[in-house]
N, C-alpha and C positions, 0 to 999 in steps of 0.2 A: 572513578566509576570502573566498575569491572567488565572487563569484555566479554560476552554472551552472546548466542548462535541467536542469529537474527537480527544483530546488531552494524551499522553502515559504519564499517570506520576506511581511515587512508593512511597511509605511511607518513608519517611525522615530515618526512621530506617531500612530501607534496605529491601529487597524481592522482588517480582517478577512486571513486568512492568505489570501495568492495565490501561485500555482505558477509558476514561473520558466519560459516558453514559449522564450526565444528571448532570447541577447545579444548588443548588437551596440556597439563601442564604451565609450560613458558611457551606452546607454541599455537596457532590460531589459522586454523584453515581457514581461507578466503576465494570469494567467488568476484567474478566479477566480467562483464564484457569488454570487449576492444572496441575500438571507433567503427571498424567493419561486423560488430555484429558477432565475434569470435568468441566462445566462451573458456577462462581462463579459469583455474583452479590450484592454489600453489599454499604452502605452508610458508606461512613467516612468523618470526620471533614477534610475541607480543610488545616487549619492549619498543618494537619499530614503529607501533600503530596508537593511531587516536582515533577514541570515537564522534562520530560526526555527530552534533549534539540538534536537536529538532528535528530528526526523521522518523523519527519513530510517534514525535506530536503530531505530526501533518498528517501521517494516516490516521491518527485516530479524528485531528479532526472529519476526516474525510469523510470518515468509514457514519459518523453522527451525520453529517449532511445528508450521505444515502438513507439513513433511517428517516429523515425525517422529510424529503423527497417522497419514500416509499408511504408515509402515513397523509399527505397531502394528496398523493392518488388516490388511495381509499376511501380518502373522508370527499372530494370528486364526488365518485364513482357512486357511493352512499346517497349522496345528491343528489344525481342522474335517478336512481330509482326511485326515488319520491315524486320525485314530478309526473304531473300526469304525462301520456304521450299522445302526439298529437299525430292522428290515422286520419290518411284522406279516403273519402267515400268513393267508392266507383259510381256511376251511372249508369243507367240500363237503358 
């Protein structure tokens, strides 16, 4: 599989997941944060990295869960306005 911007890979020798910024040639910019929250940015030889395989599934499943979250609101909400609504009378 080929490496592409947007893609989570890790250095074949282990460490932390980094986001595929940018490639050019044999070389692959990489993003990625520290344990303190530091944002890192460095070019490494493609050769060094492999891609992490299922990151890129989990958001799509994700991104379907939200849609269909979002259409169970609606179809709700659709509901609500059919029903009659029930107004209390004042007294005089």
């Amino acid at each position: 599989m080929a490496i592409e911007p947007g893609n989570v890979v890790v250095l074949k020798s282990g460490g932390q997941p980094m986001t595929v910024a940018a490639v050019e040639d044999n070389s692959v910019e990489c993003l990625w944060l520290s344990d303190e929250g530091e944002l890192f940015r460095e070019t490494i030889p493609s050769v060094a990295l492999s891609v992490v395989a299922g990151i890129e599934d989990e958001d799509d499943d994700l991104d379907v869960e939200d849609e269909d979250d979002e259409e169970n609101e609606h179809e709700e909400a659709d509901e609500d306005e059919d029903k009659p609504s029930k107004k209390k009378r004042g007294t005089a």
